[in-house]
C-alpha positions as CSV (number, residue, x, y, z in Angstrom):
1,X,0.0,0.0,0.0
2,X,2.8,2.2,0.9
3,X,4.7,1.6,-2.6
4,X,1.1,2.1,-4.5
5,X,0.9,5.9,-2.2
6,X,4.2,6.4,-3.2
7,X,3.9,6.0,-7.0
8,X,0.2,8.4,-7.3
9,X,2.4,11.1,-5.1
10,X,5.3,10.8,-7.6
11,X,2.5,10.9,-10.5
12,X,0.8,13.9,-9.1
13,X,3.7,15.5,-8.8
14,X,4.8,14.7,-12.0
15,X,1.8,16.1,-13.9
16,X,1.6,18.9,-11.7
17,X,5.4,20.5,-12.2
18,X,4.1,19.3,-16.2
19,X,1.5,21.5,-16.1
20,X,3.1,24.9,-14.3
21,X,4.3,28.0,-15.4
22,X,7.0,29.6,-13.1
23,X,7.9,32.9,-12.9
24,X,10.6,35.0,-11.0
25,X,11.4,38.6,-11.0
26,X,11.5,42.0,-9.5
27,X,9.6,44.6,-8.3
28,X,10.8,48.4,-8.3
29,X,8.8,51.0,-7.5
30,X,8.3,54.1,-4.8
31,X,5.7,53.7,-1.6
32,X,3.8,55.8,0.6
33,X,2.6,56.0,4.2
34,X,-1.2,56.6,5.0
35,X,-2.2,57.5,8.6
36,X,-2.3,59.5,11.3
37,X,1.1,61.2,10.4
38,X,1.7,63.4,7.0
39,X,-0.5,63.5,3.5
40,X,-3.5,61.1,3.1
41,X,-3.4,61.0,-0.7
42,X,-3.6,57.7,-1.5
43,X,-1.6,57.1,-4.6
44,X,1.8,59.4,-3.8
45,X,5.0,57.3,-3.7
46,X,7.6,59.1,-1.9
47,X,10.2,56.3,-1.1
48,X,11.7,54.0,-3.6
49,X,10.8,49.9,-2.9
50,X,12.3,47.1,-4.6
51,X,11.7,43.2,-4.0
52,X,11.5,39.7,-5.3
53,X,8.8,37.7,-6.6
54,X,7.7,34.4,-7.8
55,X,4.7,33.2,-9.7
56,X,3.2,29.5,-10.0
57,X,0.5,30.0,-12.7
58,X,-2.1,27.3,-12.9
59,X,-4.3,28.3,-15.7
60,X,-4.0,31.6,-18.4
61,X,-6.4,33.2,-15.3
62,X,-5.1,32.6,-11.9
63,X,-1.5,32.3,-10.5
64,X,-0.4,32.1,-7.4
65,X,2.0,34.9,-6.2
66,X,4.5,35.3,-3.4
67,X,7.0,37.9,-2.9
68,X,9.3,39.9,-0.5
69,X,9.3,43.9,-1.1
70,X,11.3,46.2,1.9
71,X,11.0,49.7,1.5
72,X,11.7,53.2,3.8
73,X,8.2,54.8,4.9
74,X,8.3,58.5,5.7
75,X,5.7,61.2,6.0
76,X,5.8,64.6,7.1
77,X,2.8,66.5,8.9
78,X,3.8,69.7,6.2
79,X,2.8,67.5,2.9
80,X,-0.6,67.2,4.2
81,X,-3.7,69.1,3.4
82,X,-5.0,69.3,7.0
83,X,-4.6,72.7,8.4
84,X,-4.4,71.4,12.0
85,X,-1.4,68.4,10.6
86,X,0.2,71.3,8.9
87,X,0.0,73.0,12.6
88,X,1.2,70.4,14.6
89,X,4.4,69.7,12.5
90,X,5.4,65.8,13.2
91,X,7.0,63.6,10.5
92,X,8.9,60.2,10.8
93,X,10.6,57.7,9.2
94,X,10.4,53.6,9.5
95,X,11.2,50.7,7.4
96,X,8.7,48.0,6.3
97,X,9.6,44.2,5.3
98,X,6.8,42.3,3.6
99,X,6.2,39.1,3.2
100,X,3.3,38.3,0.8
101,X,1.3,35.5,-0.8
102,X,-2.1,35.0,-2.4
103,X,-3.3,34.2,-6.1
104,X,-3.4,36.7,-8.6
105,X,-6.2,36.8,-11.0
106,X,-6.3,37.8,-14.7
107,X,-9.1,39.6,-16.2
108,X,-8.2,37.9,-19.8
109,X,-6.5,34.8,-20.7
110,X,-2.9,35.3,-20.4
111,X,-0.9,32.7,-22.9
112,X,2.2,34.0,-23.6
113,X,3.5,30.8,-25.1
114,X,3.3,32.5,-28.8
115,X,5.7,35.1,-29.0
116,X,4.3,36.8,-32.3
117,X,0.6,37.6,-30.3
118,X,1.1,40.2,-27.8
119,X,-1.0,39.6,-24.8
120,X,-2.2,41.7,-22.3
121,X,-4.7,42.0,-19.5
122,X,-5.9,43.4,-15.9
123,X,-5.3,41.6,-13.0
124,X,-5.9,41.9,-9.5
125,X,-3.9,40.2,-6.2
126,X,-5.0,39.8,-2.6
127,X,-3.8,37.4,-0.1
128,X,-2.0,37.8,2.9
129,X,1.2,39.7,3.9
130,X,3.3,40.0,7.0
131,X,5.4,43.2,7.8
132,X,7.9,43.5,10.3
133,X,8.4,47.3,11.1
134,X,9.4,49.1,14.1
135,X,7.3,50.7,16.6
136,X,7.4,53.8,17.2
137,X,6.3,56.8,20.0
138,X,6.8,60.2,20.2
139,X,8.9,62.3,22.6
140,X,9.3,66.4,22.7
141,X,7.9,66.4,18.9
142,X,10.7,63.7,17.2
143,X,9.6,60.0,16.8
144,X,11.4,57.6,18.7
145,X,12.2,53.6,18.5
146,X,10.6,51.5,20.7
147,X,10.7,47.9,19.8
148,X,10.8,45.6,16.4
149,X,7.1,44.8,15.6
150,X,5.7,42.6,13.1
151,X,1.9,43.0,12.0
152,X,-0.7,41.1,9.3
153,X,-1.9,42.8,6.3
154,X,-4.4,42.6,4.1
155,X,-2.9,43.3,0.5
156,X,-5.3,44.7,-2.8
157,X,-3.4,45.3,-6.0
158,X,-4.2,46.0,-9.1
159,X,-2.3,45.9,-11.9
160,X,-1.6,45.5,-15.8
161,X,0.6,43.3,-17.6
162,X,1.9,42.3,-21.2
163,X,4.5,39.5,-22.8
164,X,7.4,41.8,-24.4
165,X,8.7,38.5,-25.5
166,X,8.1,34.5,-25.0
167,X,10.1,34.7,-21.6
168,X,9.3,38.2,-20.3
169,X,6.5,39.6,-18.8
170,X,6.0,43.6,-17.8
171,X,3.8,44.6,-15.1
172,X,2.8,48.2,-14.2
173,X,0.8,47.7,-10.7
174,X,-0.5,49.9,-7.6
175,X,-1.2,48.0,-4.3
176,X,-2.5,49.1,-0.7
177,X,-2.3,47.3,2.6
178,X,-4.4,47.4,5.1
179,X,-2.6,46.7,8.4
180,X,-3.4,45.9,11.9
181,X,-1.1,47.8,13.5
182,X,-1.3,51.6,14.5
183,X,1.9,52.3,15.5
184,X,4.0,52.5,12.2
185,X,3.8,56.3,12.3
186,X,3.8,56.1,16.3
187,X,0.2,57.4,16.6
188,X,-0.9,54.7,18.8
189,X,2.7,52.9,20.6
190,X,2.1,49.7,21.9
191,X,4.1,50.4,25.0
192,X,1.9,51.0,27.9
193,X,4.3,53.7,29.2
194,X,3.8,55.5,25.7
195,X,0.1,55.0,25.3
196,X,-1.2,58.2,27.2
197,X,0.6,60.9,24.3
198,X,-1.2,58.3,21.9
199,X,-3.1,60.6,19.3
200,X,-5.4,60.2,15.9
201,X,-8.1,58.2,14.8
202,X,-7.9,55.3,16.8
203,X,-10.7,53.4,15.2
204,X,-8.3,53.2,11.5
205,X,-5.3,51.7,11.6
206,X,-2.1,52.2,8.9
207,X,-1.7,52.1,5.5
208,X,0.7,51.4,3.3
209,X,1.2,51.3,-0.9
210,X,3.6,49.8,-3.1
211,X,3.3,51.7,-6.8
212,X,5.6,50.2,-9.7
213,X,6.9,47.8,-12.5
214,X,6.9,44.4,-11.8
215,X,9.3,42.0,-14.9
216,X,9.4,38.0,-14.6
217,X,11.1,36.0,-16.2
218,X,9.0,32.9,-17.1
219,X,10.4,29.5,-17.3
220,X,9.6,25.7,-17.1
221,X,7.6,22.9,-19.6
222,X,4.8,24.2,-21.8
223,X,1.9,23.5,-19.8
224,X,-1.2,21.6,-20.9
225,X,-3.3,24.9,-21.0
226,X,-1.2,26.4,-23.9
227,X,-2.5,25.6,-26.9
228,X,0.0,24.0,-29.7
């Protein structure tokens, strides 16, 4: 029984790496912080962000995605639009780590086993990410370090891609996180002995987005999905 087990796990396994796509890459780009702390335009990269990422496509429509993307996140109460953030004059910097996966879905088929058709389609991601920031607090007006933190996130991008060759793909995308931490800008510090000079909207917790170019290079058998 153990021999028969054996054999259908090699055969899975088999047609399975048969029937993948794999692709690896970068991702380069600019991010920006939204909280309690600075400008609360959505879409306004002010720090550059780079990372790594791999895709395991299934089908032309779905993949599955995971990648590592570390960028610096400032923000600066004078970039706001808020009179009383103008006023009150804070700014900080931290750096975020992130850990992602999820599947990534494509609006259109996406074969880009023929090299003379041009493909191209939407595509949106969400999954799950963990960050590993620092905490922060706030002491006579100048954010301080208070511990290494690490938080979930709740990741939505949305993006565009096209094959410029058989190998290569281009992606232009713009994702946000949702966090479930407060204190990357030092709002709300998780220290107890910080918590009473804890200020904002304590109900909304930060933000983060990653804007950029995303290039794979794809590799591995044809899969059974392409046609011949």
């Amino acid at each position: 029984m153990n021999k028969v087990i054996l054999v259908l796990i090699s055969l899975f396994c088999f047609t399975t790496t048969q029937a993948q796509i794999n692709e690896l890459g970068v991702f380069v780009g600019g991010s920006n912080f939204i909280g309690d702390v600075g400008s609360t335009t959505y879409i306004n990269p002010n720090s550059s962000a780079f990372g790594l990422l791999y895709k395991w496509n299934k089908t032309p429509r779905h993949s599955w995605r995971f990648s590592y993307i570390q960028s610096k996140l400032e923000s600066k109460d004078v970039n706001s639009d808020e009179i009383r953030r103008t006023t009150r004059g804070l700014s900080f910097q931290n750096t975020i780590k992130e850990l992602s996966g999820g599947i990534e879905f494509n609006f259109f088929d996406f074969n880009i086993y023929n090299p003379l058709e041009r493909k191209i389609t939407p595509y949106v991601f969400t999954g799950l990410s963990l960050s590993f920031y620092d905490s922060l607090f706030y002491k006579y007006g100048q954010a301080e370090f208070d511990s290494k933190q690490k938080t979930l996130a709740l990741p939505i991008i949305l993006g565009v891609k096209s094959n410029l060759t058989s190998n290569f793909v281009l992606g232009l995308e713009i994702g946000a996180r949702h966090t479930f931490a407060d204190d990357i800008d030092g709002s709300s510090p998780r220290n107890e002995n910080w918590q009473p000079i804890q200020f904002g909207n304590q109900n909304n917790n930060d933000w983060y987005v990653f804007s950029g170019i995303t290039l794979t290079y794809t590799f591995g058998n044809k899969p059974c999905f392409c046609a011949e």
